[in-house]
N, C-alpha and C positions, 0 to 999 in steps of 0.2 A: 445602443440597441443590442449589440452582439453580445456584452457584457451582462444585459438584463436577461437574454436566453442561455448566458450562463450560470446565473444564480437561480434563474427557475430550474436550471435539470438536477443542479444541487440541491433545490428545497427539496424536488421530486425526488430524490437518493433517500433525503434525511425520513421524507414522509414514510418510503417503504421499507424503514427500519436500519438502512446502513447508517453506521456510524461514522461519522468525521469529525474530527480533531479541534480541541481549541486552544487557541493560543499559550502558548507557557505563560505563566501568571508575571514570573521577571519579565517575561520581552515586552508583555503590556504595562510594566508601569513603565520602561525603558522605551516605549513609543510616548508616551503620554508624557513623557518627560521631557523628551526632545521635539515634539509639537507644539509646544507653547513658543509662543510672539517671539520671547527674546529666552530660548534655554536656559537653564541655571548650571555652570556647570559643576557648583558644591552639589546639586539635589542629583545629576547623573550618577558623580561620584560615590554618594552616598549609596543608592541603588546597587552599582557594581560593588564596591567595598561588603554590599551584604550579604555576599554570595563567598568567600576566599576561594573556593574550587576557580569561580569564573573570573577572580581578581588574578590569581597567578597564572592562567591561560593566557589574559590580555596584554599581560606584561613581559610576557617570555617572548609573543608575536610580537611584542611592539618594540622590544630588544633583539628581533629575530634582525637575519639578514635581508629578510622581506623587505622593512623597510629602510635600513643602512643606516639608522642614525649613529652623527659622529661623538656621541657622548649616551651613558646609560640612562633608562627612565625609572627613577624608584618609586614611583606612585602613579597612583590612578589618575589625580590630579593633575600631576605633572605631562604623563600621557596624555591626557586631553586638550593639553597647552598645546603640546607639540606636535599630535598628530589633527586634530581637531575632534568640534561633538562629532560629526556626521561619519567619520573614519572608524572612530571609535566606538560608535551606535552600530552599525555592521558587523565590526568583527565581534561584540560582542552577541549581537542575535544570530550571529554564526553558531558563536558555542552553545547557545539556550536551548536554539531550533533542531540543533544536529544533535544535544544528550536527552532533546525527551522523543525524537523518533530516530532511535537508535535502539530498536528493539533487541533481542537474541535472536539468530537467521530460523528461519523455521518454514517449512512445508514449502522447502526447495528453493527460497527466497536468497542471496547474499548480501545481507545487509552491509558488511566489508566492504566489497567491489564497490556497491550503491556510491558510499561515503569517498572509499578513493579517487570513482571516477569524478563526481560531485567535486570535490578538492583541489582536484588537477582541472576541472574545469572553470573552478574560480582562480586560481592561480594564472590558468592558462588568459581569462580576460584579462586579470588585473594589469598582467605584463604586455600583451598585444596593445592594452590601453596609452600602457605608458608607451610604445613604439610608435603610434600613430597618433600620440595629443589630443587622445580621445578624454575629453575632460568631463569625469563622474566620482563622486565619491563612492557612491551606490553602485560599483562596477564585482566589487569581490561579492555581497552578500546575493546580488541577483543571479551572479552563475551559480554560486552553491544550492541556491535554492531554485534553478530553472527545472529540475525532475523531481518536485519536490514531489507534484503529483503521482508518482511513479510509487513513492513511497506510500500515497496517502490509498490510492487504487487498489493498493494491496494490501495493505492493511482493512481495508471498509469491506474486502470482498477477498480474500486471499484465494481462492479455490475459481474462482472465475478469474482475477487476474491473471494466473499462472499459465492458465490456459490458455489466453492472448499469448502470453510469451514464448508458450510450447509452440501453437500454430504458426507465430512468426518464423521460427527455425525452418519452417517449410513453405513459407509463404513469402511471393514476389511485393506482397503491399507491404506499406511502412506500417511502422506500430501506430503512427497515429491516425491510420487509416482504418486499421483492424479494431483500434480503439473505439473510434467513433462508429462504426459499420456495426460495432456489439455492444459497447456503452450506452452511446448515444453524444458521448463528449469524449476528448484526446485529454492524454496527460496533463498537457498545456496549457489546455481551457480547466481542469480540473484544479491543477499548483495556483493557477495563478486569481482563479475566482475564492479558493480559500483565503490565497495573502490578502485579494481586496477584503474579504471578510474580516479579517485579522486588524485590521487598518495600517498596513502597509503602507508606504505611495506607492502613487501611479507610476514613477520611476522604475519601482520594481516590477510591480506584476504586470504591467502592460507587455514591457521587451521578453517576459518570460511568455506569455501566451503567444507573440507571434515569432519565436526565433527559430520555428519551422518553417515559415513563410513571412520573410520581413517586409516582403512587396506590400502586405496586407494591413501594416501597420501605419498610425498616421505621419505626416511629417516630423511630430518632435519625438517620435518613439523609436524611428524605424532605424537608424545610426544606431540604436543601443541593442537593436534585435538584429543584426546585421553581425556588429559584433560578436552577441551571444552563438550565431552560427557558425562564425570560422573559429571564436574558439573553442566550441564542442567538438569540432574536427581537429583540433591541434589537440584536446586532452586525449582522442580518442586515439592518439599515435601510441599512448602509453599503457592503453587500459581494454584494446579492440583488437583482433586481428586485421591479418594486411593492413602494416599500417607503412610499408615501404612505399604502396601505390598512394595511401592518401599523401604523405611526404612529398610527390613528386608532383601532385597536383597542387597541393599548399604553396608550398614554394613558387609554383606557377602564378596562382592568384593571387601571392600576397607580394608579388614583385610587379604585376601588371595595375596591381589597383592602388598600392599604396608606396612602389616605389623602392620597396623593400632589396637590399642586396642580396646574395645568395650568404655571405658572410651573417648580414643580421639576420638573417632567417632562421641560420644553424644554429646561432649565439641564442635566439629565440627558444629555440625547440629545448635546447641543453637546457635551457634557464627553467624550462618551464619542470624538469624530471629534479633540479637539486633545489629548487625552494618548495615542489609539492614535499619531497620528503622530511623536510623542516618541518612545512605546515604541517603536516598528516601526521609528526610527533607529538603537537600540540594538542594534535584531538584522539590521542589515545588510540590512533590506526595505525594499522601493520600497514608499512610502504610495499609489503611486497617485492616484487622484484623489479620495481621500476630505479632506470638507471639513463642516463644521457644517451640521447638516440645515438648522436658521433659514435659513442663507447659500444653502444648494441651494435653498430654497422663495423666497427673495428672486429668485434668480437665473431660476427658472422663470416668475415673474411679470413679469419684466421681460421676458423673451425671448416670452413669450405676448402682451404688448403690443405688441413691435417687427413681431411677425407678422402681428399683428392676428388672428389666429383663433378660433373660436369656440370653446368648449368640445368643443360636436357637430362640429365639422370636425376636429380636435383626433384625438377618438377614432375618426372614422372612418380618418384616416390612418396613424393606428399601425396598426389592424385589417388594413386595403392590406398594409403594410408588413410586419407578421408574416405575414399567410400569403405572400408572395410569398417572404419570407426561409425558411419554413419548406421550402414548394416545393422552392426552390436549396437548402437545408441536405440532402434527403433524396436529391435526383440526385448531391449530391457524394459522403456518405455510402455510395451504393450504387456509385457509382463505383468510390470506395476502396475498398471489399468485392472488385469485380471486379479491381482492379489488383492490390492483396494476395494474391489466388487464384492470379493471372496468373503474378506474379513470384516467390510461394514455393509453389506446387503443384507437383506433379507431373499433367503432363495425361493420362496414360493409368491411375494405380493412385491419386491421391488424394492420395498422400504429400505428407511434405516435398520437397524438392527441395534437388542437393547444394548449390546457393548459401547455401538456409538453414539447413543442414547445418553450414558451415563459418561463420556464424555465430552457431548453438548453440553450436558449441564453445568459440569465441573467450570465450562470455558464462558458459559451466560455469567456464573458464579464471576469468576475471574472481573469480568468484562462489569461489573454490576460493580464490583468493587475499587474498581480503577476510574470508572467514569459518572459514580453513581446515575446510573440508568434507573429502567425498572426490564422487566420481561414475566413473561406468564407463564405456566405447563397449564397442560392438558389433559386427563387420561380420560378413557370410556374404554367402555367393550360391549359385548353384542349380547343382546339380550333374549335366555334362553336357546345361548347357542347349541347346546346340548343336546337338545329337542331336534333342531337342525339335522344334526353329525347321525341323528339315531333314526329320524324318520325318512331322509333323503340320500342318507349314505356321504362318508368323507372325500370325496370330491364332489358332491356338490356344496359340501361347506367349505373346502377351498376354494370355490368357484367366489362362493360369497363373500369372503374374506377378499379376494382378488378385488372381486368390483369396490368392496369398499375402501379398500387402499386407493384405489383409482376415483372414487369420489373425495376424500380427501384431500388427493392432493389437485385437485381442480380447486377444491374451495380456499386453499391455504394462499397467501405472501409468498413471494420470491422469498424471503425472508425465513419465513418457517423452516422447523425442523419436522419431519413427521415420523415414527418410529412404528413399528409391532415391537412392544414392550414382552408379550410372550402369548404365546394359543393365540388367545380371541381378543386380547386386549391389546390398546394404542397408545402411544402418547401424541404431542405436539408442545413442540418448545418455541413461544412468541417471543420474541426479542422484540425489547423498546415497544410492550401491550400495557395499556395502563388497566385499571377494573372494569372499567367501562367497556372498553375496547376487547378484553376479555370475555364478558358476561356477553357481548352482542355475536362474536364469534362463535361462542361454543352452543349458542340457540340455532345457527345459519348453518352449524356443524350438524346438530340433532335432528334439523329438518332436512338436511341434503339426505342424507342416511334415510328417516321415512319415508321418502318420494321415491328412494331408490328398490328399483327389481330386477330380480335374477332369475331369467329364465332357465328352468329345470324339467326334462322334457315337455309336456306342451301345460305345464304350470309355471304361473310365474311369484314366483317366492320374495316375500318382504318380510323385511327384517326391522328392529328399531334396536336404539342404543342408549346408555347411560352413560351421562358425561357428568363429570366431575373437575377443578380447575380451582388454582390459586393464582395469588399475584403478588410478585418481591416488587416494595419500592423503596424509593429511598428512606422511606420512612420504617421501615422492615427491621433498621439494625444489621448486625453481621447474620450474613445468609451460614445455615448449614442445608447441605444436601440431600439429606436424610429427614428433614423436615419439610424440605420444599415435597417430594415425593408422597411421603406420606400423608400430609394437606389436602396435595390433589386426590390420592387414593381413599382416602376418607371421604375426602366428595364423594365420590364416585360410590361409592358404599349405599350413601347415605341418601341420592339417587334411586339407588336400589330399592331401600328399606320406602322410598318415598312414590313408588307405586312405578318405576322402570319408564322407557322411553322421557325423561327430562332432564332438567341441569341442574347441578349445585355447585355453589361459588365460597367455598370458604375464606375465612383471616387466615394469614400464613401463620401455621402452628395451634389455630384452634381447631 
């Protein structure tokens, strides 16, 4: 049941235009291939062998000290003797899943961190696995991919996720609290209703969606979502602040539940900071400064000596230091709030503005071409607004302008872009609008506008509009810009010429 209200609020994302991800085309014949009754393992081989970037990846790990074998593996083949399919089927949808959403960091995002912490979180299962004979094969590829949602959240909505993560800086709720209190759904239920889409097993995405809450899970899931908890806590010693306090609490739980000495626990922790750095060479990620916690607590004690300070001096100057840091973090943050305004508002109606305008399009552009989509524009302007400006004076034609910006965006998508392209004129950039979806908007568009009135001393002023609209689809060929624009503006024209207050829908480019 839980799992069917997770695919409905997905369908509901996909309907109101966000986009999410489909499976890398390799990882789908490499699921399909090892789904079958009895595997082949020449046809997996064959699969990986067609990739050499991903053939020399599997083979470096499977030579790594990861997994300590006592003689070399020189093939794929041979790898798959010796480690088996299902070993082998992971670490390679590790590398498939982790190079196609491996974006460039952008609009304040660390796609780096993401991946390190991710890394050190599979490493960190794999090994807690093998301490407690916790027996999976599917143990490395479900920690890497447990925030996969995290990745996918912000990528489908980058400007509203960030904003989750800004707020959590200042907020007592967890992120999967603030997730779902402004989503409607957590990371968790996000990652992990993609993988079932994907057709993952249940293996994987089950222990991913509740390793926030394993109590939640059923009896054969909840051991692997259990796991998945303590070892996001053991990666998080490497990649989080304070991570002396979690250390001291780990150690605590993993000596009362599972027996653990204080020796394996350490042996534990180190193990987990010299095989991420291995691993994290293989996927082409900066290790960072991570280094064996012993060696970080060695090095703190020495530098606590050379300082000479006290414990209490100690803490009282970090205390200094974060509120002043926090102080500078919140004038710069609101800074950027007001420069952002500045630079893409529009100062009199609220909108976009056309600078940001012409860099929507560029990224619909982008986004059309990467996922062959489709999306729509829109332009209009107001009809005989000149008449307006001259016979009511220019504030009450800013007034009008105002309210129509304000009808607008009541009739638009969360989705939509709405712009003042310039004076009197507007755009609207529809993402994922087919023709149809187009033509019925920009009619619902024309009628908000003539229903609407501006009260101007005790007259009330109505206005109508010319709208104009094209539509890229896939069947469009390569988009240029300057054509998409133009199309629409030609509608819009042509509108004009066609007696004002209607719509016209041109071909892109005719």
């Amino acid at each position: 049941m839980e799992s069917q209200q997770v695919q409905k609020k997905i369908d509901e994302m996909i309907a109101a235009g966000i986009k999410i991800p489909s499976p890398p085309a390799i990882a789908v014949r490499i699921l399909n291939a090892v789904q079958q009754d009895e595997p082949s393992l020449s046809d997996l081989a064959k699969i990986i062998s067609s990739d050499p970037a991903l053939t020399a990846k599997l083979l470096k790990v499977a030579n790594s000290g990861f997994y300590s074998l006592k003689y070399e593996v020189p093939s794929i083949e041979k790898a798959l003797t010796v480690l088996g399919v299902n070993v082998l089927k992971n670490i390679a949808l590790s590398f498939v899943i982790a190079k196609e959403m491996n974006e460039p960091a952008e609009q304040g995002f660390d796609f780096d961190y993401f991946w390190r912490r991710s890394i050190t979180f599979a490493v960190a299962s794999e090994l807690l696995a093998k301490e407690i004979n916790f027996q999976s094969d599917d143990t490395f590829v479900t920690a890497l991919l447990t925030d996969i949602g995290v990745l996918i959240l912000h990528q489908a909505m980058p400007e509203a996720y960030l904003s989750i993560l800004e707020e959590k800086k200042h907020s007592s709720e967890m992120t999967t609290e603030l997730e779902t209190r402004i989503l409607g759904l957590n990371h968790a239920e996000m990652g992990s209703g993609i993988l079932e889409r994907w057709d993952l097993p249940a293996g994987i995405y089950l222990p991913i969606r509740y390793h926030h809450s394993p109590e939640r899970a059923s009896e054969q899931y909840q051991p692997a979502a259990d796991l998945l908890q303590i070892a996001d806590r053991l990666s998080a010693i490497y990649n989080d602040p304070n991570s002396g306090e979690r250390v001291r609490q780990l150690q605590d739980e993993l000596n009362e539940r599972f027996n653990l000495s204080e020796d394996q626990i350490t042996e534990l922790i180190d193990a987990i900071a010299s095989r991420s750095v291995e691993i994290l060479a293989t996927f082409d990620i900066d290790s960072g400064d991570i280094k064996p916690y012993s060696q970080m607590l060695q090095e703190a004690n020495e530098e606590l000596g050379r300082l000479n300070l006290s414990y209490e001096q100690l803490i009282m100057e970090l205390k200094e230091s974060k509120t002043e840091t926090d102080r500078l973090a919140a004038e710069v943050r609101e800074a950027n709030t007001k420069l952002r305004e500045l630079v893409f508002r529009d100062g009199l109606t609220g909108l976009y503005n056309h600078r940001y305008f012409q860099e929507m399009v560029d990224k619909e552009i982008d986004r059309f071409d990467r996922y062959n989509s489709c999306f729509a524009l829109i332009m209009f302007d107001i009809d005989f607004f000149k008449k307006v400006n001259d016979n009511y004076g220019h504030p009450s034609g800013d007034q009008v302008l105002l309210n129509i910006a304000q009808t607008i965006q009541k009739a638009v998508r969360p989705s939509d872009i709405v712009a003042r392209y310039g004076g009197e004129e507007f755009a609207v950039i529809m993402p994922e609008a087919n023709e149809s979806g187009l033509k019925i908007f920009a009619e619902r568009l024309r009628r908000s506008v003539e229903q609407m009135s501006t009260l101007v001393g005790n007259k009330e002023l109505k206005v109508t509009i010319s709208v104009g609209g094209t539509c890229c689809l896939p069947s469009s060929g390569k988009l240029d810009k300057k054509t998409i624009i133009d199309t629409a503006d030609r509608a819009l024209y042509a509108s004009k010429h066609g007696g004002r207050n209607c719509t016209t829908i041109l071909p892109l480019g005719k």
